[in-house]
DRENTORTI-664100 format. One record per residue (C-alpha): residue in one letter; x, y, z. Coordinates in steps of 0.25 Angstrom, whole numbers, padded with zeros to 4 digits, always signed. Layout:
! residues N
aXYZ/...
END
This chain:
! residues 354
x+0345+0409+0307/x+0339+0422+0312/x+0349+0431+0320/x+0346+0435+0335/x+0349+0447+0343/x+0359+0437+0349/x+0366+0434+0337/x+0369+0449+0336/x+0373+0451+0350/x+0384+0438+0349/x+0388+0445+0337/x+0390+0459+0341/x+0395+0454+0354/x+0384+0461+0363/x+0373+0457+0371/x+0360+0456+0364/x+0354+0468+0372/x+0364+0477+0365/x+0361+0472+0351/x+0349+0475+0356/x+0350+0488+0361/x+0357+0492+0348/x+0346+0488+0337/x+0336+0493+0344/x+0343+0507+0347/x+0338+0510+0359/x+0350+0510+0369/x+0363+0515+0368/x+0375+0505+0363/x+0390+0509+0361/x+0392+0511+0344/x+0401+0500+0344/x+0393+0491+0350/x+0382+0496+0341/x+0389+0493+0328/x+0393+0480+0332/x+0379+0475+0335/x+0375+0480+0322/x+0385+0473+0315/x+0381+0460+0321/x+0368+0464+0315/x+0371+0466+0302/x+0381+0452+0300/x+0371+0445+0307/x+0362+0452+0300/x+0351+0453+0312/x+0337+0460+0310/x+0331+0463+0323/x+0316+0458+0324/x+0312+0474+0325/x+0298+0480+0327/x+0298+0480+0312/x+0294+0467+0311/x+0284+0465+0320/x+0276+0474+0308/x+0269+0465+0297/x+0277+0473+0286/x+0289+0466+0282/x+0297+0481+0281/x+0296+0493+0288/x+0296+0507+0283/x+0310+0511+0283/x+0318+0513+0271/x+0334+0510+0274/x+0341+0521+0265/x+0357+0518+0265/x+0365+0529+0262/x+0380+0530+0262/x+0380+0547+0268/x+0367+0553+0270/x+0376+0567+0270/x+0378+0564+0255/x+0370+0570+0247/x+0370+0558+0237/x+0364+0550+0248/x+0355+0559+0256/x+0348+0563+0243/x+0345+0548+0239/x+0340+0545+0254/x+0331+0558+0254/x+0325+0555+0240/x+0323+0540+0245/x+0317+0544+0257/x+0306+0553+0249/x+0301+0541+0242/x+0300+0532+0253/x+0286+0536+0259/x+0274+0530+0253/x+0262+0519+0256/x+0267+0507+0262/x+0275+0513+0274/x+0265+0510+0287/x+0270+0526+0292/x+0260+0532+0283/x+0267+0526+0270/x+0281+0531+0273/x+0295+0524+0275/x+0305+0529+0283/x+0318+0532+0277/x+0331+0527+0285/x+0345+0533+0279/x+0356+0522+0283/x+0370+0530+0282/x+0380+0521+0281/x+0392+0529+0279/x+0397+0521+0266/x+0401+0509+0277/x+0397+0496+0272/x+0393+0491+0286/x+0384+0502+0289/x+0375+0498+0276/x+0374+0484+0280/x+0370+0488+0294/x+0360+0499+0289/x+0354+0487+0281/x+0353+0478+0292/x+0346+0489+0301/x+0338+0491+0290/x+0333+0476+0289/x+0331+0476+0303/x+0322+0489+0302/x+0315+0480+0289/x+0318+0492+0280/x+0306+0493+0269/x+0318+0498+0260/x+0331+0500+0260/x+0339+0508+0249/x+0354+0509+0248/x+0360+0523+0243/x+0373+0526+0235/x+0386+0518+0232/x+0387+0504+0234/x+0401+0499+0242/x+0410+0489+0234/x+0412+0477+0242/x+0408+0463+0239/x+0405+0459+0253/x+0397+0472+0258/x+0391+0470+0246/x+0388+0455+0248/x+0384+0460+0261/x+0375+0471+0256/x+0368+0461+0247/x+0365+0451+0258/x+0360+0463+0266/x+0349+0467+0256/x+0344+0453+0254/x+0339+0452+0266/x+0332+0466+0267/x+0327+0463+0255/x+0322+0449+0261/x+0317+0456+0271/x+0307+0465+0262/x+0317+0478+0262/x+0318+0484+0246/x+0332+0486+0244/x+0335+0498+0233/x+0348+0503+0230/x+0350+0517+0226/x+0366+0523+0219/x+0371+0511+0220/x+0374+0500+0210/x+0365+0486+0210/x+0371+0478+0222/x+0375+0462+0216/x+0369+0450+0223/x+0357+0457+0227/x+0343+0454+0224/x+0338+0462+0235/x+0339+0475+0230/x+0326+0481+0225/x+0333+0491+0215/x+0344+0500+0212/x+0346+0511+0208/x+0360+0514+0204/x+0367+0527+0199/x+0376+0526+0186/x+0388+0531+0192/x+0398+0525+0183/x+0390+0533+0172/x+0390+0546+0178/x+0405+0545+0182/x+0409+0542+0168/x+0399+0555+0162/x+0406+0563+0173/x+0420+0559+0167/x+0417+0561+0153/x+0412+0574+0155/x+0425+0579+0160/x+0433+0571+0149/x+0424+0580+0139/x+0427+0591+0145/x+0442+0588+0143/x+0445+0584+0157/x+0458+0571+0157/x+0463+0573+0171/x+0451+0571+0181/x+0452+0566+0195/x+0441+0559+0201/x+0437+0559+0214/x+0432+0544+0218/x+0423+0539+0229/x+0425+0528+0238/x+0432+0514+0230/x+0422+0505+0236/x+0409+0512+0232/x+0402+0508+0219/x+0396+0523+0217/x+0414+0525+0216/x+0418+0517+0208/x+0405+0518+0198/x+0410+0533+0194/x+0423+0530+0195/x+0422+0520+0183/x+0413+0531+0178/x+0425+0543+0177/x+0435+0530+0172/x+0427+0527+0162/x+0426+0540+0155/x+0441+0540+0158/x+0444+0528+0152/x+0436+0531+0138/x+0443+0544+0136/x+0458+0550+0135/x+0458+0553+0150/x+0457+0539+0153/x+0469+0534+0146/x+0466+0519+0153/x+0474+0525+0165/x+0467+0519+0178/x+0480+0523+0186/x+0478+0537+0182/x+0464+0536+0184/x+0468+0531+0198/x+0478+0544+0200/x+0466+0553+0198/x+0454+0545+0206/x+0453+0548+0222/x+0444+0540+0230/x+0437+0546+0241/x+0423+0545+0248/x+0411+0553+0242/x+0412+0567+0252/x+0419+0581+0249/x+0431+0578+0257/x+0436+0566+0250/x+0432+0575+0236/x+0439+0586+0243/x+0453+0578+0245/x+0453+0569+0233/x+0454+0580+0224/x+0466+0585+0232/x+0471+0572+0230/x+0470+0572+0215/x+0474+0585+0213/x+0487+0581+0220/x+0489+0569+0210/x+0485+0575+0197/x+0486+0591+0199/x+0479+0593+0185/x+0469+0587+0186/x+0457+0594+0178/x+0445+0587+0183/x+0438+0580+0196/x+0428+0570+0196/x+0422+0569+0210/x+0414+0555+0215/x+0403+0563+0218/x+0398+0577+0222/x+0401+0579+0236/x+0415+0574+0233/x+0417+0585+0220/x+0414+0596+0231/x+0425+0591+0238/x+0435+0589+0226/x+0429+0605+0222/x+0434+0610+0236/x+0449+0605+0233/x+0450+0610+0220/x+0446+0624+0226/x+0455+0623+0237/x+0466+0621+0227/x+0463+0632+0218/x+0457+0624+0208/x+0443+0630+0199/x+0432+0621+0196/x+0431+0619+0185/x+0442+0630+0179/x+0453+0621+0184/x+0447+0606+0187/x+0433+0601+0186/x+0426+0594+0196/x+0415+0585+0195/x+0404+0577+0203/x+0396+0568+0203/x+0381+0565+0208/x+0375+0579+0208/x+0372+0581+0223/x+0364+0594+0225/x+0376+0602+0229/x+0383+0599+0216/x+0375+0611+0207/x+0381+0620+0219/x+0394+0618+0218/x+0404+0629+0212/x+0404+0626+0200/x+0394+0617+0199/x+0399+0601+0199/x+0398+0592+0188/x+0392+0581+0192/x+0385+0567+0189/x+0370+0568+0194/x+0364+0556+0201/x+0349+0556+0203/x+0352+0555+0219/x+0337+0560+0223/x+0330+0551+0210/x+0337+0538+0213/x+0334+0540+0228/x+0320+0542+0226/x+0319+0532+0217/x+0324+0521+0227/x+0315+0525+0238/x+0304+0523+0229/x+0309+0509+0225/x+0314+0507+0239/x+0298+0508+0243/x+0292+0500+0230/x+0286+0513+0225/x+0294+0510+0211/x+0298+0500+0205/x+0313+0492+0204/x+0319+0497+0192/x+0321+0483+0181/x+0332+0474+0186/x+0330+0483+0200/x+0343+0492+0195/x+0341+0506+0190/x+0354+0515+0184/x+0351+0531+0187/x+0360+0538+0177/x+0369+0550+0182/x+0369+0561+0174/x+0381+0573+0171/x+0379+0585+0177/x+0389+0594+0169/x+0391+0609+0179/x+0402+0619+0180/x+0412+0610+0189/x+0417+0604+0177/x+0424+0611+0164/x+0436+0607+0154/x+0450+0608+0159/x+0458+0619+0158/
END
Protein backbone atom coordinates (compact mmCIF):
# COMPACT_ATOMS: atom_id res chain seq x y z
CA UNK A 1 0.00 0.00 0.00
CA UNK A 2 1.67 3.42 -1.07
CA UNK A 3 2.30 5.86 1.86
CA UNK A 4 0.58 9.23 1.70
CA UNK A 5 1.68 12.59 3.10
CA UNK A 6 -1.09 11.82 5.64
CA UNK A 7 0.12 8.71 6.73
CA UNK A 8 3.28 10.67 7.89
CA UNK A 9 1.52 13.44 9.38
CA UNK A 10 -0.74 10.82 11.72
CA UNK A 11 2.57 9.32 12.51
CA UNK A 12 4.51 12.30 13.41
CA UNK A 13 1.58 13.83 14.93
CA UNK A 14 1.50 17.19 12.98
CA UNK A 15 -0.54 18.45 10.32
CA UNK A 16 0.15 17.52 6.93
CA UNK A 17 1.01 21.23 5.90
CA UNK A 18 4.09 20.97 8.47
CA UNK A 19 5.38 17.55 6.99
CA UNK A 20 4.84 19.57 4.18
CA UNK A 21 6.62 22.49 4.85
CA UNK A 22 9.64 20.27 6.26
CA UNK A 23 10.56 18.14 3.03
CA UNK A 24 10.21 20.83 0.98
CA UNK A 25 12.46 23.00 3.18
CA UNK A 26 10.98 26.11 2.32
CA UNK A 27 9.60 27.43 5.63
CA UNK A 28 10.82 27.46 9.14
CA UNK A 29 9.88 24.40 11.68
CA UNK A 30 11.07 24.20 15.32
CA UNK A 31 14.12 21.18 15.18
CA UNK A 32 12.01 18.89 17.09
CA UNK A 33 9.30 19.06 15.14
CA UNK A 34 11.60 18.47 12.15
CA UNK A 35 13.31 15.41 13.34
CA UNK A 36 10.19 13.74 14.23
CA UNK A 37 8.50 14.26 10.69
CA UNK A 38 11.56 12.78 9.32
CA UNK A 39 11.40 10.01 11.43
CA UNK A 40 7.96 9.22 10.40
CA UNK A 41 9.50 9.08 7.00
CA UNK A 42 11.90 6.97 7.43
CA UNK A 43 9.72 4.07 9.32
CA UNK A 44 7.10 4.55 7.08
CA UNK A 45 9.56 4.90 4.66
CA UNK A 46 7.80 7.70 2.41
CA UNK A 47 9.29 8.89 -0.76
CA UNK A 48 7.66 12.15 -1.82
CA UNK A 49 6.63 12.27 -5.63
CA UNK A 50 9.37 15.18 -6.04
CA UNK A 51 10.16 17.09 -9.40
CA UNK A 52 12.57 14.30 -9.82
CA UNK A 53 10.02 12.16 -11.34
CA UNK A 54 8.22 14.15 -13.44
CA UNK A 55 11.67 13.65 -15.67
CA UNK A 56 11.75 10.30 -17.92
CA UNK A 57 15.02 9.16 -16.29
CA UNK A 58 14.56 6.79 -13.66
CA UNK A 59 17.55 8.68 -11.34
CA UNK A 60 18.71 11.96 -11.09
CA UNK A 61 22.30 13.27 -11.01
CA UNK A 62 23.15 13.21 -7.44
CA UNK A 63 25.48 11.01 -6.02
CA UNK A 64 24.67 10.19 -1.91
CA UNK A 65 28.37 9.98 -0.26
CA UNK A 66 27.73 8.88 3.64
CA UNK A 67 30.49 9.82 5.66
CA UNK A 68 30.85 9.24 9.43
CA UNK A 69 33.14 13.00 9.96
CA UNK A 70 33.90 14.97 6.84
CA UNK A 71 36.65 16.66 9.39
CA UNK A 72 38.49 13.20 9.34
CA UNK A 73 40.81 13.14 7.14
CA UNK A 74 39.98 9.25 6.53
CA UNK A 75 36.74 10.25 5.30
CA UNK A 76 37.15 13.76 3.58
CA UNK A 77 39.92 12.22 1.41
CA UNK A 78 37.63 9.29 0.16
CA UNK A 79 34.72 11.77 -0.43
CA UNK A 80 37.02 14.31 -2.37
CA UNK A 81 38.71 11.38 -4.54
CA UNK A 82 34.98 10.06 -5.22
CA UNK A 83 33.74 13.26 -6.13
CA UNK A 84 36.59 13.67 -9.01
CA UNK A 85 35.42 10.70 -10.76
CA UNK A 86 31.88 11.46 -10.66
CA UNK A 87 31.53 13.66 -13.69
CA UNK A 88 31.28 12.16 -17.21
CA UNK A 89 28.61 11.51 -20.24
CA UNK A 90 25.30 10.43 -19.06
CA UNK A 91 24.68 13.26 -16.37
CA UNK A 92 21.87 15.73 -18.35
CA UNK A 93 24.13 19.04 -16.58
CA UNK A 94 26.87 18.74 -19.26
CA UNK A 95 27.68 15.01 -18.14
CA UNK A 96 28.39 15.78 -14.57
CA UNK A 97 26.72 14.46 -11.18
CA UNK A 98 26.64 16.20 -8.25
CA UNK A 99 28.30 15.03 -5.23
CA UNK A 100 26.23 15.18 -1.99
CA UNK A 101 28.31 14.36 1.52
CA UNK A 102 25.80 12.91 4.20
CA UNK A 103 27.65 13.35 7.71
CA UNK A 104 26.08 11.25 9.99
CA UNK A 105 27.96 11.69 12.95
CA UNK A 106 28.67 7.67 13.50
CA UNK A 107 24.69 7.75 14.61
CA UNK A 108 22.67 4.94 13.24
CA UNK A 109 19.46 6.97 12.72
CA UNK A 110 21.05 9.61 10.68
CA UNK A 111 22.53 6.93 8.04
CA UNK A 112 18.96 5.51 7.63
CA UNK A 113 17.53 9.04 7.20
CA UNK A 114 20.31 10.21 4.81
CA UNK A 115 19.19 7.07 2.73
CA UNK A 116 15.72 7.87 2.67
CA UNK A 117 16.34 11.46 1.64
CA UNK A 118 18.43 10.05 -0.78
CA UNK A 119 15.79 7.80 -2.34
CA UNK A 120 13.39 10.58 -2.26
CA UNK A 121 15.94 12.85 -4.25
CA UNK A 122 16.42 9.21 -6.77
CA UNK A 123 19.96 9.34 -6.03
CA UNK A 124 21.88 7.94 -9.32
CA UNK A 125 24.43 6.44 -6.70
CA UNK A 126 25.03 6.15 -3.48
CA UNK A 127 28.23 5.12 -1.73
CA UNK A 128 28.86 4.35 1.96
CA UNK A 129 32.31 5.29 3.59
CA UNK A 130 34.21 3.64 6.52
CA UNK A 131 33.38 1.30 9.23
CA UNK A 132 30.33 -0.44 9.49
CA UNK A 133 28.18 -0.47 12.92
CA UNK A 134 27.73 -3.87 14.67
CA UNK A 135 24.19 -4.45 15.25
CA UNK A 136 21.76 -7.10 13.83
CA UNK A 137 18.82 -4.92 13.65
CA UNK A 138 20.35 -1.61 12.20
CA UNK A 139 21.93 -3.97 10.11
CA UNK A 140 18.57 -5.74 9.04
CA UNK A 141 17.51 -2.23 8.74
CA UNK A 142 20.32 -1.19 6.46
CA UNK A 143 19.78 -4.18 4.38
CA UNK A 144 16.05 -3.49 3.74
CA UNK A 145 17.11 0.32 3.18
CA UNK A 146 19.38 -0.43 0.03
CA UNK A 147 17.04 -3.03 -1.42
CA UNK A 148 14.77 -0.64 -2.29
CA UNK A 149 17.23 2.16 -3.58
CA UNK A 150 18.54 -0.57 -5.51
CA UNK A 151 14.84 -1.19 -6.70
CA UNK A 152 14.65 2.04 -7.48
CA UNK A 153 17.64 2.17 -9.88
CA UNK A 154 20.33 3.75 -7.22
CA UNK A 155 23.94 1.76 -7.58
CA UNK A 156 24.91 0.89 -4.18
CA UNK A 157 28.93 0.59 -3.64
CA UNK A 158 30.41 0.11 -0.30
CA UNK A 159 33.90 1.64 0.31
CA UNK A 160 36.19 0.54 3.95
CA UNK A 161 33.87 -1.35 4.91
CA UNK A 162 33.26 -5.00 5.08
CA UNK A 163 30.37 -6.96 2.58
CA UNK A 164 27.17 -6.20 4.35
CA UNK A 165 25.04 -10.08 4.87
CA UNK A 166 21.68 -10.38 3.46
CA UNK A 167 22.22 -7.98 0.60
CA UNK A 168 21.88 -8.47 -2.92
CA UNK A 169 21.65 -4.68 -3.53
CA UNK A 170 25.01 -3.69 -3.20
CA UNK A 171 26.89 -3.18 -6.53
CA UNK A 172 30.38 -3.69 -4.97
CA UNK A 173 32.78 -3.46 -2.06
CA UNK A 174 35.48 -2.51 -1.49
CA UNK A 175 36.70 -3.42 1.84
CA UNK A 176 40.04 -2.59 3.67
CA UNK A 177 42.03 -5.57 5.14
CA UNK A 178 42.09 -4.17 8.50
CA UNK A 179 42.56 -7.17 10.47
CA UNK A 180 45.82 -7.83 8.33
CA UNK A 181 47.44 -4.55 8.88
CA UNK A 182 46.63 -4.55 12.70
CA UNK A 183 48.44 -8.00 12.89
CA UNK A 184 51.76 -6.51 10.65
CA UNK A 185 51.64 -3.58 12.87
CA UNK A 186 51.98 -5.91 16.10
CA UNK A 187 54.43 -8.19 14.84
CA UNK A 188 56.58 -5.34 13.97
CA UNK A 189 56.74 -4.26 17.45
CA UNK A 190 57.21 -7.98 18.71
CA UNK A 191 60.40 -8.04 16.35
CA UNK A 192 61.77 -5.33 17.66
CA UNK A 193 61.37 -6.83 21.15
CA UNK A 194 58.39 -4.96 22.30
CA UNK A 195 56.20 -7.49 25.14
CA UNK A 196 54.19 -4.85 27.08
CA UNK A 197 52.27 -2.78 24.32
CA UNK A 198 49.03 -0.85 25.06
CA UNK A 199 46.71 -0.33 22.50
CA UNK A 200 44.46 2.17 22.11
CA UNK A 201 41.07 0.83 20.64
CA UNK A 202 38.12 2.51 18.88
CA UNK A 203 34.58 2.43 19.52
CA UNK A 204 33.32 -1.57 20.63
CA UNK A 205 30.50 -1.41 18.14
CA UNK A 206 32.51 -0.66 14.86
CA UNK A 207 33.50 -3.38 12.50
CA UNK A 208 36.82 -1.19 11.41
CA UNK A 209 37.57 -1.76 15.64
CA UNK A 210 37.25 -4.87 16.22
CA UNK A 211 38.97 -5.98 12.70
CA UNK A 212 42.55 -4.41 14.15
CA UNK A 213 41.81 -5.35 17.29
CA UNK A 214 41.77 -9.24 16.21
CA UNK A 215 44.65 -7.97 14.23
CA UNK A 216 47.22 -6.75 17.30
CA UNK A 217 45.63 -10.12 19.31
CA UNK A 218 46.57 -12.31 16.75
CA UNK A 219 50.18 -11.28 16.56
CA UNK A 220 49.79 -11.58 20.46
CA UNK A 221 48.57 -14.75 20.53
CA UNK A 222 51.33 -16.51 18.33
CA UNK A 223 54.11 -15.00 20.04
CA UNK A 224 55.45 -15.03 23.95
CA UNK A 225 53.71 -11.73 24.67
CA UNK A 226 50.46 -13.34 24.19
CA UNK A 227 50.86 -16.04 26.68
CA UNK A 228 46.85 -16.75 25.86
CA UNK A 229 46.18 -13.94 28.45
CA UNK A 230 42.80 -12.31 27.14
CA UNK A 231 42.61 -10.65 30.63
CA UNK A 232 45.68 -9.07 30.39
CA UNK A 233 45.17 -8.18 27.00
CA UNK A 234 41.91 -6.57 28.39
CA UNK A 235 44.14 -4.67 31.21
CA UNK A 236 46.18 -3.23 28.46
CA UNK A 237 43.25 -2.25 25.58
CA UNK A 238 41.18 1.28 26.04
CA UNK A 239 38.35 1.94 24.03
CA UNK A 240 37.68 5.26 22.87
CA UNK A 241 36.29 7.04 19.79
CA UNK A 242 38.69 7.73 16.73
CA UNK A 243 39.76 11.65 17.68
CA UNK A 244 42.97 13.03 19.56
CA UNK A 245 41.41 13.58 22.82
CA UNK A 246 40.16 10.03 23.29
CA UNK A 247 44.00 9.10 22.08
CA UNK A 248 45.24 11.80 24.38
CA UNK A 249 43.28 10.28 27.58
CA UNK A 250 43.59 6.61 26.94
CA UNK A 251 47.11 6.77 27.09
CA UNK A 252 46.82 8.45 30.48
CA UNK A 253 44.88 5.76 31.39
CA UNK A 254 47.17 3.02 30.40
CA UNK A 255 49.98 4.60 31.59
CA UNK A 256 48.27 4.58 35.11
CA UNK A 257 47.51 0.85 34.85
CA UNK A 258 50.73 -0.63 33.42
CA UNK A 259 53.44 2.29 34.09
CA UNK A 260 56.03 0.13 31.92
CA UNK A 261 54.60 0.02 29.38
CA UNK A 262 57.22 0.23 26.26
CA UNK A 263 54.89 0.46 23.40
CA UNK A 264 51.59 2.03 22.08
CA UNK A 265 49.46 1.05 19.35
CA UNK A 266 47.00 3.71 18.33
CA UNK A 267 43.26 2.79 16.33
CA UNK A 268 44.22 5.11 13.85
CA UNK A 269 46.40 8.34 13.20
CA UNK A 270 44.51 11.07 14.55
CA UNK A 271 44.25 9.11 17.85
CA UNK A 272 48.45 8.20 18.01
CA UNK A 273 48.84 12.25 17.92
CA UNK A 274 46.72 12.21 20.78
CA UNK A 275 48.46 9.38 22.68
CA UNK A 276 52.08 11.33 21.35
CA UNK A 277 50.73 14.57 23.33
CA UNK A 278 50.47 12.59 26.78
CA UNK A 279 53.48 10.96 26.59
CA UNK A 280 55.19 14.17 26.24
CA UNK A 281 53.43 15.81 28.86
CA UNK A 282 54.62 13.21 31.07
CA UNK A 283 58.05 13.38 30.29
CA UNK A 284 58.31 10.44 28.18
CA UNK A 285 60.51 10.39 24.47
CA UNK A 286 59.39 8.85 21.49
CA UNK A 287 60.77 6.49 20.60
CA UNK A 288 63.89 6.60 23.39
CA UNK A 289 61.38 5.69 26.15
CA UNK A 290 58.03 4.19 24.47
CA UNK A 291 57.06 3.85 20.78
CA UNK A 292 54.05 4.82 19.40
CA UNK A 293 52.32 3.74 16.42
CA UNK A 294 49.36 4.48 14.01
CA UNK A 295 47.51 3.39 11.70
CA UNK A 296 46.15 4.45 8.11
CA UNK A 297 48.75 6.92 6.89
CA UNK A 298 46.75 10.25 6.92
CA UNK A 299 48.82 13.14 5.40
CA UNK A 300 49.84 14.53 8.57
CA UNK A 301 51.43 11.20 9.81
CA UNK A 302 55.05 11.72 7.68
CA UNK A 303 54.98 15.39 9.92
CA UNK A 304 54.83 14.22 12.80
CA UNK A 305 58.04 14.47 15.39
CA UNK A 306 59.27 11.72 14.77
CA UNK A 307 57.63 10.54 12.13
CA UNK A 308 54.66 7.84 13.02
CA UNK A 309 54.65 4.18 12.17
CA UNK A 310 51.89 3.40 10.58
CA UNK A 311 49.63 1.03 8.43
CA UNK A 312 48.81 2.72 4.88
CA UNK A 313 45.31 2.43 3.46
CA UNK A 314 45.03 3.56 0.00
CA UNK A 315 42.11 6.24 1.17
CA UNK A 316 42.29 8.51 -2.18
CA UNK A 317 42.57 4.95 -4.56
CA UNK A 318 39.63 3.08 -3.00
CA UNK A 319 37.59 6.40 -3.17
CA UNK A 320 38.24 6.96 -6.54
CA UNK A 321 37.77 3.68 -7.39
CA UNK A 322 34.21 3.68 -6.08
CA UNK A 323 33.18 6.64 -7.61
CA UNK A 324 33.92 5.25 -10.84
CA UNK A 325 32.06 1.96 -9.94
CA UNK A 326 29.54 4.08 -8.21
CA UNK A 327 28.80 5.68 -11.99
CA UNK A 328 29.45 2.34 -14.22
CA UNK A 329 32.58 3.65 -15.70
CA UNK A 330 34.32 0.15 -14.22
CA UNK A 331 33.33 -2.76 -13.67
CA UNK A 332 32.22 -4.74 -10.28
CA UNK A 333 34.99 -6.56 -9.11
CA UNK A 334 34.15 -10.91 -9.32
CA UNK A 335 31.88 -11.88 -6.79
CA UNK A 336 31.09 -7.80 -6.44
CA UNK A 337 33.83 -7.98 -3.32
CA UNK A 338 37.26 -6.49 -3.64
CA UNK A 339 40.07 -6.71 -0.52
CA UNK A 340 42.70 -3.45 -0.64
CA UNK A 341 45.64 -4.69 1.09
CA UNK A 342 47.23 -2.32 3.81
CA UNK A 343 50.74 -1.90 3.75
CA UNK A 344 53.66 -1.27 6.94
CA UNK A 345 54.95 1.90 6.80
CA UNK A 346 57.97 1.43 9.25
CA UNK A 347 59.19 5.57 10.43
CA UNK A 348 61.03 6.85 13.36
CA UNK A 349 58.14 6.80 15.92
CA UNK A 350 58.87 3.21 16.60
CA UNK A 351 62.26 1.54 18.11
CA UNK A 352 63.35 -1.31 20.49
CA UNK A 353 62.96 -0.95 24.08
CA UNK A 354 65.22 0.21 26.37
Amino acid sequence: MTVTLADVAARAQVSPATVSRVLNGNYPVAAATRERVLRAVDDLDYVLNGPASSLAAATSDLVGILVNDIADPFFGIMAGAVQSEIGGPGGRAGGERMAVVCNTGGSPERELTYLTLLQRQRAAAVILTGGALEDPAHAAAMSAKLARLADAGTRIVLCGRPPLEDSDAVAATLTFDNRSGGRRLTEHLLTLGHRRIGYVAGPLERTTTRHRLEGHRDALAASDAGNGKSAAQDELTVHGPYTRRSGYEATLELLRRTPDLTAIVAANDTVALGASAALRDRGLRIPQDISVAGFDDLPFSVDAVPALTTVRLPLYEAGARAGRLATGVEEAPPGGVATIAAELMVRGSTAPPR
